[in-house]
C-alpha positions, 0 to 999 in steps of 0.5 A: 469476476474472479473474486466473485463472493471474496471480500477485499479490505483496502485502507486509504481507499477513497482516493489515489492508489487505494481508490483505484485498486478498490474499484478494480476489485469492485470490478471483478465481483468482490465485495470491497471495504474501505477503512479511510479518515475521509469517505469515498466519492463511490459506493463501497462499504466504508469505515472510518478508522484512523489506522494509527488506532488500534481501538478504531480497527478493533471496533471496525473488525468487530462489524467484519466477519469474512475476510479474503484480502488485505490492502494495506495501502493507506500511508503519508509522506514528507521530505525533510532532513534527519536534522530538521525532522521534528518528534512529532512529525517523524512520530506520525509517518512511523504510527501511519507508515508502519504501525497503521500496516501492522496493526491492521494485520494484526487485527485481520490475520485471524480472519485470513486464517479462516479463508487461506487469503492474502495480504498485500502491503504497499510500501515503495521503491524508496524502501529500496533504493535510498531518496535522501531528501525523504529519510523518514519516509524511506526508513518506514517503506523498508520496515514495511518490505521486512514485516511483509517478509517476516508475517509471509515466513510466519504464516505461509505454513497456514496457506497465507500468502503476503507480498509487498507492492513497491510503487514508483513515481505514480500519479496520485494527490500525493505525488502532486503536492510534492511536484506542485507545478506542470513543469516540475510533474513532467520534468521528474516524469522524463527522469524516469526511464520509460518517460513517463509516471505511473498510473493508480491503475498499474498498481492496482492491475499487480494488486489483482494478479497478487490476490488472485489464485492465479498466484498461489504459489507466490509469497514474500514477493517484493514487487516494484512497479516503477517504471524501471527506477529502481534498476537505475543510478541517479549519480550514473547519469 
């Protein structure tokens, strides 16, 4: 029960990722609040907050008045070309992706201020490693990993510590839309080198470690947990 008496808020939380990070924290004696566009199927203190609008976070931090930990997990992905890419389309994985992480830390910091807590941004392995079929998605994960550098520069003289969590290929609705049949899930699975996808539960277990004081001394880490992905070449093979 390390984060007895801590309050954890974790966006896009009522499922995947951000679903089982909450409940690891719930787990460990935090209070949890979900900031999500859809309820969750758990029991947890629950906004919902579109987090392209700024407004919607505005109103919700007003009801919010201790503040340890953030999460911001909450994102979307598509695969297209630069050329295929419509406005519209590129318009909203930039204002989810990106705008969504830094104005939800916008909005908390001054509360982080309070508790010395920490931020923890989930962006991707692909903000690292190029996925040409996905370069929106890719571009706004490495905007993600430079803001988490930026904002643990900036505030690290006040005792709060940001990093980035960099998922791989992890089994969640999301990366089941876009590998849409059994074959095709194992197929990228045996890609990777430790044969395998990563589960919700491998992000949430560094998630713990980040906001815990036992990482007191760590800020502007950038963290992939990927199964050994990003250390290899698809051209190598």
């Amino acid at each position: 029960m390390r984060f007895n008496k801590k309050v954890a808020l974790i966006t896009g939380g009522s499922r995947g990722m951000g679903k089982a990070i909450a409940q690891r924290f719930l787990n460990e004696g935090a209070k949890v609040i979900i900031f999500d566009i859809e309820k969750p199927d758990y029991e947890v203190d629950f906004f919902q907050v579109d987090i392209t609008q700024e407004k919607q976070i505005q109103k919700a931090f007003q009801e919010i008045k201790h503040l340890d930990i953030v999460v911001n997990n909450a994102g979307i992905h598509f695969s297209v070309s630069v050329e295929k890419t419509l406005k519209e389309d590129l318009d909203k994985i930039i204002d989810v992706n990106f705008k969504g992480v830094y104005l939800v830390s916008k909005h908390a910091i001054p509360l982080i201020r309070k508790s010395k807590g920490n931020i923890i941004n989930i962006a991707s392995v692909v903000g690292i490693i190029p996925e040409p079929e996905s370069p929106a998605y890719c571009s706004t994960k490495a905007a993600v990993i430079m803001l988490t550098k930026c904002m643990a520069q900036e505030y690290a003289s006040e005792g709060i510590r940001v990093n980035a969590i960099l998922p791989g290929p992890i089994d969640t609705p999301m990366l089941r839309k876009v590998l849409s049949s059994e074959d095709l899930f194992q197929e990228f699975a045996q890609a990777n080198p430790m044969k395998r996808v990563g589960k919700p539960e491998d992000i949430a277990n560094l998630a713990i470690f980040l906001a815990s004081d036992e990482a007191s001394y760590i800020t502007s880490g950038i963290y992939t947990v990927d199964g050994g992905e990003s250390s290899t070449s698809r051209y190598s093979k």
